[in-house]
C-alpha atoms as one frame of an Amber mdcrd trajectory, in Angstrom:
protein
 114.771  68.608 123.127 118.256  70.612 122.531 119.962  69.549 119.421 123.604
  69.610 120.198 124.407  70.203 116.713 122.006  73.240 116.199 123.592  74.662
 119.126 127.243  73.920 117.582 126.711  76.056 114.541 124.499  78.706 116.192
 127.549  79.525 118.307 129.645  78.908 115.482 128.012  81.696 113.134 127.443
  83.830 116.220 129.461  82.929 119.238 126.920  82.975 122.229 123.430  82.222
 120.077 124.042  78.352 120.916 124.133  79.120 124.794 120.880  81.052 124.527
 119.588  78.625 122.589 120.607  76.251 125.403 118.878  78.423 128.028 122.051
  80.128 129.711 121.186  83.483 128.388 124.301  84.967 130.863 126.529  82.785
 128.816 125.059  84.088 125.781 125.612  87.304 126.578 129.034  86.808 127.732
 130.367  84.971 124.428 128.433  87.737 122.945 130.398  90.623 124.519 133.833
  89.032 124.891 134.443  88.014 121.143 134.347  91.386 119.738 136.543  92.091
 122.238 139.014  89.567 120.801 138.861  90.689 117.339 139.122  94.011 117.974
 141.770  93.534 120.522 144.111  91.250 118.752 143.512  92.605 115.142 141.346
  89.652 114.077 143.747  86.855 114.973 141.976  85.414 117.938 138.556  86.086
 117.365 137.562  82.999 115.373 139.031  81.327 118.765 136.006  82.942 120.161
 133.706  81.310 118.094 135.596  77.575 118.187 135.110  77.349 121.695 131.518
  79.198 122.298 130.456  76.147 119.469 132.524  73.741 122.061 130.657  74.926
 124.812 127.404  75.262 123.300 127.418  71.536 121.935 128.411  70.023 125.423
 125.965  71.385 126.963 122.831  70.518 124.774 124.334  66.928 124.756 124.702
  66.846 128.447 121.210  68.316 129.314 119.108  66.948 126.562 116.056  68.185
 127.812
């Protein structure tokens, strides 16, 4: 079983570990790439919108597909 809110603060601390915890490793990888991206890119004021909506994400899904 998933725990939605394991998944929530995985992604949280480390935007894409809730998705692989989840089993979408593409996902993952994809949070995982893209949010450096945003801090870099906007000087740090957009990344923690990164990790706010990989934790979003990450939580649905667990408590949509349970199993």
């Amino acid at each position: 079983m998933r725990n939605p809110g394991i998944a929530a603060v995985l992604s949280f601390i480390v935007p894409g570990l809730g998705q692989i915890y989840n089993g979408k490793i593409l996902r993952g990888i994809f949070w995982l790439v893209i949010t450096p991206g945003f801090w870099i890119g906007t000087g740090g004021l957009l990344g923690w919108v990164c990790h706010v909506i990989s934790a979003c994400t990450a939580y649905d899904y667990a408590k949509k597909h349970p199993s």
